[in-house]
Every structure is written in C-alpha cells, then in structure tokens.
N, C-alpha and C positions, 0 to 999 in steps of 0.2 A: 666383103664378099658374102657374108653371113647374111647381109641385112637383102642385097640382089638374090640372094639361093630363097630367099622365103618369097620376097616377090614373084619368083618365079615359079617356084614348084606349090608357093600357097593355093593356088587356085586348079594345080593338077590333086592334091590330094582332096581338096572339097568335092571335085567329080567322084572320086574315088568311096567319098563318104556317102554322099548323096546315091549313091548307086544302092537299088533295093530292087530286095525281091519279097513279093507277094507272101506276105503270112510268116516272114522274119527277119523282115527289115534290113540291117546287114550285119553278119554274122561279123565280120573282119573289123568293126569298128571297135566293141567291149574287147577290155586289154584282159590279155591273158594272164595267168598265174595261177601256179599250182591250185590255191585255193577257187579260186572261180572255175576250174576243170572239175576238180572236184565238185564242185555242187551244181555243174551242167552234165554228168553222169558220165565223163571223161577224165577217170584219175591218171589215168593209164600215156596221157596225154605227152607229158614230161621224159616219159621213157623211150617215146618214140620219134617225139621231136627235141633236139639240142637246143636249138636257137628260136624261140619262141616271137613272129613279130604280128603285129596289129596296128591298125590306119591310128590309135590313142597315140599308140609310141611314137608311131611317125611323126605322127602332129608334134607332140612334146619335143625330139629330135629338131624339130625342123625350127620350134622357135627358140629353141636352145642352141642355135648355131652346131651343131654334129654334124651335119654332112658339109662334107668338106666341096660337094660338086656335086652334079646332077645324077653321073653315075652310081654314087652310094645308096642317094634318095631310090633310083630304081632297084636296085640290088634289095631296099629292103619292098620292094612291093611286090618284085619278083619273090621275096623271099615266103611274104602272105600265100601266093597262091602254089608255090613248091610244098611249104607247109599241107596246105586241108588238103593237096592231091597225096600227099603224100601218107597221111592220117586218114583221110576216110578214103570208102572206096567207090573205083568209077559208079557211076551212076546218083549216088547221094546226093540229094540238095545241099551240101556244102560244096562238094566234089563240082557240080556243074556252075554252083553260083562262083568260084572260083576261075574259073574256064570264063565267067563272065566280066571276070573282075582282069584278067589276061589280055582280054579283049580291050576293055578301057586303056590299061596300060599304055599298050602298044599304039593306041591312039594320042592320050594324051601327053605321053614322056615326049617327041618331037616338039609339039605344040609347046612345053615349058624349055625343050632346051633354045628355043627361037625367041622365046620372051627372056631368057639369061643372056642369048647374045644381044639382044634389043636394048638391054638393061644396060649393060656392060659396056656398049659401045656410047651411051646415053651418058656413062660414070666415066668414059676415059674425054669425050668431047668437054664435060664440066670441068674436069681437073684442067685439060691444056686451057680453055679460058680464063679460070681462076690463075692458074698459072703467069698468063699473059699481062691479066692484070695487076697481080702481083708485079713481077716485073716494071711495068708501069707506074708505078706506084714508088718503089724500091730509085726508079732512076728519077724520079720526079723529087725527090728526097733527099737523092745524091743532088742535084742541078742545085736545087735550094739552099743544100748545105754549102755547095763549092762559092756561091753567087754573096 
C-alpha cells in the first residue's frame, strides 16, 4: 500500500512544491526546526506552534512509507497551512501565500485519491490473474504428478 500511497499522492505534493509566489519562492518547502526559526528571525516559532510540518517532511514521510492513507497525507498539508495562519497574521505574505497553498489542496487531494483508487483497483485485478495462474499452473502439476 506504501508503494500505491507514494504513486499516488507523489504528484499532489510536487504541485504543492511547485507552487510559488513572487519574491519567496515557497515558504512551506525549507523544513522547520528550532534552529532554522531562529536564524529566519522566528525564535518564538516553537512556542507557538506544537507540531511543526513542511512540504521537506512530507516528502521524507511519504517515501518512508508513514502515511498509512490519503487522509493522513492531507491532515499534514492541512496542518502547513493551520500552522502560518495561525503564526502570522491576516494579511502577511505568508498568511495569504498559505490561503494559496489551501486552495491547491483542495483541488489536488481529490485528484490523488482517484489515482489511489485507480492504483488499487489496477493491484487487486494483477493479484486475481496472477492468482488464476497460479492455480493453473499448481493443477497442471498436480495432472502431471497424478499421470
């Protein structure tokens, strides 16, 4: 399933990368940590937000087999743009590049769960043929052996 969820949502979070805005590229891609807050003039960062995510982590996540389903994957994209709204305030170029990044989401999270059922129904029709032929194979074995 690990190997289908990256198929799948590989190509929603490269929109998600690919998404830029004029004069900073995209904010949600460099991975967070205390230290990288700190020396983009954001110590304050960690205190305000718990759970810290970024498009870096997801990527790492996603080919490390961690999301269990499509849900999770959105859960942490949703969690990106909960984050900067939540840390900066309305109006800030983060604040609205986030609102942009919400936008994408909601467009591309459908589009990957259609390409996981597409996947999925592709991995169950391979197994019942391999199956079939197995069996095939199995009784052609038996015939042989009995004869």
């Amino acid at each position: 399933r690990a190997r289908l969820l990256r198929q799948a949502l590989g190509p929603a979070l490269a929109r998600m990368r690919e998404l830029r805005w004029e004069g900073w590229g995209n904010p949600f891609e460099q991975k967070i940590t205390r230290a990288n807050c700190a020396a983009l003039g954001v110590p304050t960062y960690f205190s305000v937000i718990s759970e810290a995510m970024d498009l870096t982590r997801m990527g790492e996540k996603l080919r490390a087999g961690e999301y269990g389903d499509v849900a999770a994957f959105n859960a942490d994209a949703r969690l990106i743009v909960a984050n900067a709204q939540t840390f900066n305030a309305p109006g800030d170029p983060v604040y609205v590049f986030a609102d942009q990044l919400r936008t994408l989401i909601e467009n591309v999270m459908p589009e990957a769960e259609r390409r996981l059922e597409a996947l999925e129904r592709k991995a169950r029709r391979e197994i019942r043929i391999a199956n079939k032929r197995l069996r095939q194979h199995v009784a052609s074995m038996t015939a042989e052996a009995d004869a």
